[in-house]
N, C-alpha and C positions, 0 to 999 in steps of 0.2 A: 351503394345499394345495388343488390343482382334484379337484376330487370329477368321476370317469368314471363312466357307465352302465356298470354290470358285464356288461350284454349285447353290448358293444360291446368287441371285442379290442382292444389296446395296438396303435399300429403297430410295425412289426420296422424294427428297423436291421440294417445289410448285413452283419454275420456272424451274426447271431440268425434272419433269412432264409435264407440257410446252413444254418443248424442246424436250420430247420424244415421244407426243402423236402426233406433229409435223413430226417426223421422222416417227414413225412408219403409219401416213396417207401417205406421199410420197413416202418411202422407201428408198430413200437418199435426201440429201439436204445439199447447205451452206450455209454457216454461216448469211450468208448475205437474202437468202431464208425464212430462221427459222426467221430470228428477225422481215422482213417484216410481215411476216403472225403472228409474236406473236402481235406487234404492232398496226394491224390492229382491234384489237380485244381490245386491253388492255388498262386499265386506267388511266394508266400509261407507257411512252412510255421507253423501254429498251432500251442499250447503244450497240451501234454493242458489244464494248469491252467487256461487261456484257455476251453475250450469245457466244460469242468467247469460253470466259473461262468458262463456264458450258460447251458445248462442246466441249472442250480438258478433263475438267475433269473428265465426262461421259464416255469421250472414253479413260482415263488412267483407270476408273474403271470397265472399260469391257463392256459397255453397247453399246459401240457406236466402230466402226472402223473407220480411219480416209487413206484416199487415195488423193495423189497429184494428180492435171490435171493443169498443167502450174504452176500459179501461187495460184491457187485457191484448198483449200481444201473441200473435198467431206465426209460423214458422212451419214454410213450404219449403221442402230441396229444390234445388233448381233443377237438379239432373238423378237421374236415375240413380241405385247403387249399381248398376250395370253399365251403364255408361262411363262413369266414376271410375269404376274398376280396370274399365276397359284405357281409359286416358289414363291412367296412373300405370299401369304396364307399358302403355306404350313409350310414356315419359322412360321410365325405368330403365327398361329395353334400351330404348334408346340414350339411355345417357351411361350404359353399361359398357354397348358396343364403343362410344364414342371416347371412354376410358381406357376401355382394355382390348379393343380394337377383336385380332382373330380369337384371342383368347376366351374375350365373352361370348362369338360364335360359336366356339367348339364345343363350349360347356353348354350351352344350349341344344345342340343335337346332341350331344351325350345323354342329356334328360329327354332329347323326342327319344329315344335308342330307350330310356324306362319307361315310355310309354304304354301303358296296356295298346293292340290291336284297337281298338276301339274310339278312343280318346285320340291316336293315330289319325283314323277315319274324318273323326270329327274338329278336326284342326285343320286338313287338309281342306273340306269342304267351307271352312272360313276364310280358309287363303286368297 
């Protein structure tokens, strides 16, 4: 079994993304919630049971909290989708350079080098 940095989120597959860009608009939601609003959209219509278990499994993996009200469970993110996003680049990043060592540096200034001036600006000020 590969042992993760628990500081570092799981990446999402493409209906557990879904389900979180879902949460993270609302801020909580259930189950029942999420599927309407996934459904309403999709080309495919998802199974209550389907987005049930993406969120319990989300929130066995840390991503999501899960709170009773009666009968009904409720489903907060833990973390922002900006934070999210931010530790999943950084995983990435980092697990790109650690692969491909200067390669994945060089390729990386090459895209600062496609940078609009601006975008430029505003990377530097995060540095």
């Amino acid at each position: 079994m590969v042992s993760r940095d628990a500081s570092v989120p799981p990446p999402l597959g493409e209906l557990e993304a879904e389900v979180m860009e879902q949460l993270w608009r609302r801020g909580e939601a259930t189950v029942r919630s999420v599927l309407e609003a996934i459904n309403a959209t999709a080309e495919k219509a998802r199974a209550y049971t389907t987005v049930m278990t993406v969120m319990g499994n989300l929130d066995r993996k840390g991503l999501l909290t899960r709170r009773r009200e009666g009968k009904t469970d409720v489903y907060t993110p833990v973390t922002s989708r900006e934070d999210y996003h931010r530790a999943r680049a950084r995983a990435e990043a980092g697990a790109m350079v650690g692969r491909y060592g200067n390669a994945a540096l060089m390729a990386f200034a090459r895209e600062m080098d496609r940078l609009e001036p601006e975008q430029r600006r505003q990377l530097r000020r995060l540095a």
